[in-house]
C-alpha positions in Angstrom: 46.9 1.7 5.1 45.8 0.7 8.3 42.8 2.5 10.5 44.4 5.4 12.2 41.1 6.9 13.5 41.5 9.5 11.5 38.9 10.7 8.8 40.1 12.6 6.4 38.1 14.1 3.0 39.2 12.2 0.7 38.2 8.8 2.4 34.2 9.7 2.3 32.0 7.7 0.1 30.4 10.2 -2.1 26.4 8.7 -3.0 24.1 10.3 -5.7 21.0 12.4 -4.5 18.2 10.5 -3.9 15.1 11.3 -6.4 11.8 9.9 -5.5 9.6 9.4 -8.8 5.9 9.3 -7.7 4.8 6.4 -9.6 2.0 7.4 -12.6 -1.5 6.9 -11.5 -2.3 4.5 -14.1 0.4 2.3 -12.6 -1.1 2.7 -8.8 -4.5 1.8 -10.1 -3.5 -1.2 -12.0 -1.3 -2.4 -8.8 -4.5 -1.5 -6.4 -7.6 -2.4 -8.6 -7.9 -6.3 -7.8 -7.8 -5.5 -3.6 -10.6 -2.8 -4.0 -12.7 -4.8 -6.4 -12.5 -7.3 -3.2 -12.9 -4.5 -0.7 -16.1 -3.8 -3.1 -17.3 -7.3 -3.2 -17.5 -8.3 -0.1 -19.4 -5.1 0.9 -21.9 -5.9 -1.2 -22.1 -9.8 -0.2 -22.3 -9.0 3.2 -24.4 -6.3 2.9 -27.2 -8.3 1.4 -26.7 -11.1 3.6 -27.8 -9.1 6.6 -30.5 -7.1 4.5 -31.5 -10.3 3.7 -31.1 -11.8 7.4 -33.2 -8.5 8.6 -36.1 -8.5 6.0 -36.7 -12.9 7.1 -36.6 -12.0 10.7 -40.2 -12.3 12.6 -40.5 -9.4 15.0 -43.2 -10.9 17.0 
């Protein structure tokens, strides 16, 4: 009954085997597509404000 410090065979917690299931990609995309649409959007936004900023600039 009590703790002995003993460990015997029968006292081990048996768990099942882990199984990882990749997740389908149609899944992963659906999860991901609104943070690369950003990713997307702000490279463009920010890539035409400085094309913009560089073509108004006066070199002289």
């Amino acid at each position: 009954m009590g703790y002995s410090g003993n460990s015997r065979e029968d006292d081990k917690i048996v768990y099942p085997q882990f199984r990882y299931a990749f997740p389908r990609f149609e899944e992963t995309l659906r999860a991901t597509a609104p943070d690369i649409l950003l990713l997307v959007f702000f490279n463009l936004v920010f890539f035409a404000a400085a094309y913009v900023s560089f073509t108004r600039y006066d070199v002289r």
